[in-house]
N, C-alpha and C positions, 0 to 999 in steps of 0.2 A: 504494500500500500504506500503510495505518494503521499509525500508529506506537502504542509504549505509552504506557498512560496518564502511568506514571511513568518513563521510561525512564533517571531518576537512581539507581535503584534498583540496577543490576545495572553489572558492569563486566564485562570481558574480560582475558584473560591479559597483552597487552599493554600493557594498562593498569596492570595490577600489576606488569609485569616494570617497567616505569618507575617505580613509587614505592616499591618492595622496602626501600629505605634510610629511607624514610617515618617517624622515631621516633613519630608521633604514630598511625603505623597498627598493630592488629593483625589479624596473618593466623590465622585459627581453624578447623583440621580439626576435624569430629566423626565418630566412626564408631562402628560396634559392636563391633568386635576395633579392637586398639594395631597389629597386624602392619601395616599400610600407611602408617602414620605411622611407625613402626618404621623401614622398610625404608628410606622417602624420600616425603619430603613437601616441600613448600614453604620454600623457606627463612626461617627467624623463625615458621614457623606452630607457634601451642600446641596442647595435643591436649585435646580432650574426650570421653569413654567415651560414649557415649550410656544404656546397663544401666546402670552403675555409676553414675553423675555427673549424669541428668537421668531418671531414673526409681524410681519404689518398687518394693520387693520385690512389689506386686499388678500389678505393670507399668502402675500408672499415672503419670504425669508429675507431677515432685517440682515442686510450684510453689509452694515456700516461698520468700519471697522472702531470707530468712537466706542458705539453701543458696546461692543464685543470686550474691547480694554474696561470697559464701565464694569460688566457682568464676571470679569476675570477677578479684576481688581475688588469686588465685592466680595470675589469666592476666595480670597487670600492665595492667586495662584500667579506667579511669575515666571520670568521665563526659564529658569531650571525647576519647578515643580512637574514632576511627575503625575497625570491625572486620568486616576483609570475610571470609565464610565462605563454606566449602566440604568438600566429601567428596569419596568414589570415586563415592557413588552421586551422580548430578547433582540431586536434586532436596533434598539433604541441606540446602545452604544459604540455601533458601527456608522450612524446616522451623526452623531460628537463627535468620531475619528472624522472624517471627512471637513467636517465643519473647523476643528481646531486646523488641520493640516492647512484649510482655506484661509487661515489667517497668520500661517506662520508657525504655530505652535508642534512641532512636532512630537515631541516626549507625551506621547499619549497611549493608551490601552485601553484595550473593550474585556469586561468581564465576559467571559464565553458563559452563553445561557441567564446572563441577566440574573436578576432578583429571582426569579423560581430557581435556579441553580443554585443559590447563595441559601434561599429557603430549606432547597430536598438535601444542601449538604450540611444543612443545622449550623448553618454561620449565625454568629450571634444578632440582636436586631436591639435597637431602642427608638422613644419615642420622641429624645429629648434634640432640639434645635442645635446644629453645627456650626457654632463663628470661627472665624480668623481673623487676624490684624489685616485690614485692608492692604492693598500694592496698589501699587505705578505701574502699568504696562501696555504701555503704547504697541500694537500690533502692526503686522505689514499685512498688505491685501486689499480686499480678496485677489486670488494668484488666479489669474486667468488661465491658466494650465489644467486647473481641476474642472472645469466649469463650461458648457457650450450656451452658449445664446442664440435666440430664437431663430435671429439672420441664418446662421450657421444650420439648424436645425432644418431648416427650410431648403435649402441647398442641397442636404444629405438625402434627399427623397428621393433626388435623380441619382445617386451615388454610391454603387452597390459595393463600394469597399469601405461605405460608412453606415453602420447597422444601429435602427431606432431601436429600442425595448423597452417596451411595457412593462412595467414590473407591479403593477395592481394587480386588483380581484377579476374575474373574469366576468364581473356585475359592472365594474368599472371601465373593464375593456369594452365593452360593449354598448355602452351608453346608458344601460337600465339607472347607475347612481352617478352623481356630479358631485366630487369631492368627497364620498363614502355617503352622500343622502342621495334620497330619491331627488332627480330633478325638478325644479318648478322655475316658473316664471319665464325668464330669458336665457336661462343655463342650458348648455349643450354638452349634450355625453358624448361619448363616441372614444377615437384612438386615431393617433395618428397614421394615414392611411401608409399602408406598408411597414408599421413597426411589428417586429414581432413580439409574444406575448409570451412571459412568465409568470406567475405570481412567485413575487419574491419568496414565498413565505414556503415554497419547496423547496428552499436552500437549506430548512432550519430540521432538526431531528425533533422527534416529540416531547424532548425535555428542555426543549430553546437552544442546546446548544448547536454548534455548526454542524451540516453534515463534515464528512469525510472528501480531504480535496480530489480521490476518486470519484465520487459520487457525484460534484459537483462541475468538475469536467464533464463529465457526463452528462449529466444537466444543462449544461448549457451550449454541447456539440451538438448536441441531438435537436436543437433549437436551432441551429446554424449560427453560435456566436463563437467562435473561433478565435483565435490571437492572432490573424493577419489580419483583422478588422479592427477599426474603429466604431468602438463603439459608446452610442449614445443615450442611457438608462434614464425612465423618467418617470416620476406616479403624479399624483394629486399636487402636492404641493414642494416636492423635492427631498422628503427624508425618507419614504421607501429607498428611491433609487439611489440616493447617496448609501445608501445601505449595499446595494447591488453594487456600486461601483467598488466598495471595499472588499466583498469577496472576488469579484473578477480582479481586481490590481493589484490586492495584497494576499491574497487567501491564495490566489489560482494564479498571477504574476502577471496580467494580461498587461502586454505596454502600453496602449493607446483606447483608456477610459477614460470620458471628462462626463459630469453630471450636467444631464438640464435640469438644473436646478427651481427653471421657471413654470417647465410641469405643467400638469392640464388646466391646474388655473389660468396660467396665463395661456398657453397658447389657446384655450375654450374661447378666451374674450378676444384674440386679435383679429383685425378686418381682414377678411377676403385668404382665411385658410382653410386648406383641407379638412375637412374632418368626415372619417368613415364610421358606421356602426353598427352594429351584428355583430 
């Protein structure tokens, strides 16, 4: 069995239950409600909102890099801190890697398997709020490297050595829901015409954590997405597919991944584009 490309990337609960007292580590929940950070989280873990704290009222991804040094510097994290992330959902903390790397930060890690790994391997949990001493830390970014725009996205339709992917539900490929609800009003479902379709969430084993990078090569040959492509991952609002970009770049080594970060909210609203549905 093939191992991962990068397999520095990610730890295990055991791994953090031994370095817990790590002052030079932070532990970082993100979620979409407070309630599970609330209740019990990780000991020393800070909490970041995802709505509130890493998105615009258009629900696109705040990626100023101001905001970003603001959210750092509240979470006591500089630039040699170590900061391993994770959620409830397991693929939360591959959606952080992406996101710090976009700003520079690299010294990052994703719990494999998330908070239910941390839960089924009886890592300890409290309910009590996690400070730090504030920092300073002015960020570079966003690295146009990690990242395609729409122009670009638009271009790759005609360009069969640059491959679109879907990485939503196949509810959302298909136009039945408009950003995980049912459509209403002026919102449009559908898929970028000629992307192919995955849902991300058959990358994941049934305990959250990763499959096997056999498995996952597999998964995504069989799909036609190969390593002489370029390829361009995209869901609702750009944290599925930032997800999918980390296992194809870092899990499986692919060299030429960049996220549409901008996803089907935005291209849904822009004038005079394709969109297919079924």
């Amino acid at each position: 069995m093939s191992e991962y490309a990068n397999p520095e990337v990610l730890v295990d609960p055991q791994w953090l239950k031994e370095h817990l007292n790590n002052s030079n580590l932070r532990i970082l929940e993100v979620e979409m409600s407070p309630e599970t950070y609330s209740n019990a989280h990780i000991p020393g873990a800070v909490f970041w909102q995802i709505g509130i704290e890493l998105m615009m009222p258009d629900l696109s991804l705040n990626l100023d890099p101001g905001a970003f040094s603001t959210l750092l510097g509240k979470s006591g994290i500089d630039a040699t801190t170590t900061v391993v992330a994770y959620g409830s959902y397991p693929g939360t903390g591959a959606f952080m890697f992406w996101l710090f790397q976009l700003f520079g930060h690299h010294n990052i890690v994703v719990l494999n398997g998330g908070y239910q790994q941390w839960i089924a391997q009886g890592g300890p949990v409290v309910s009590e709020l996690s400070t730090f001493p504030t920092t300073q830390y002015p960020v570079q970014g966003p690295d146009a490297n990690l990242r395609v725009l729409s122009a670009e996205v638009i271009t790759a339709l005609e360009r069969p050595n640059q491959v679109l992917l879907d990485v939503r539900t196949q509810a959302e490929y298909a136009g039945e829901l408009y950003l995980m609800e049912p459509t209403q009003g002026d919102e449009v479902g559908g898929h970028i015409p000629g992307a192919v379709h995955l849902d991300h969430a058959e990358t994941l084993n049934e305990d959250g954590t990763f499959k096997s990078a056999d498995e996952l090569h597999a998964l995504f040959q069989q799909q036609g997405i190969t390593t002489n492509k370029e390829i361009f991952p995209y869901c609702a609002i750009g944290g599925r597919s930032a997800y999918v970009w980390f296992v194809l770049k870092y899990l499986l080594g692919y060299p030429q991944v960049r996220n549409y970060d901008g996803s089907w909210q935005e291209w849904s609203r822009l004038p005079d584009v394709p969109i297919d549905q079924g």
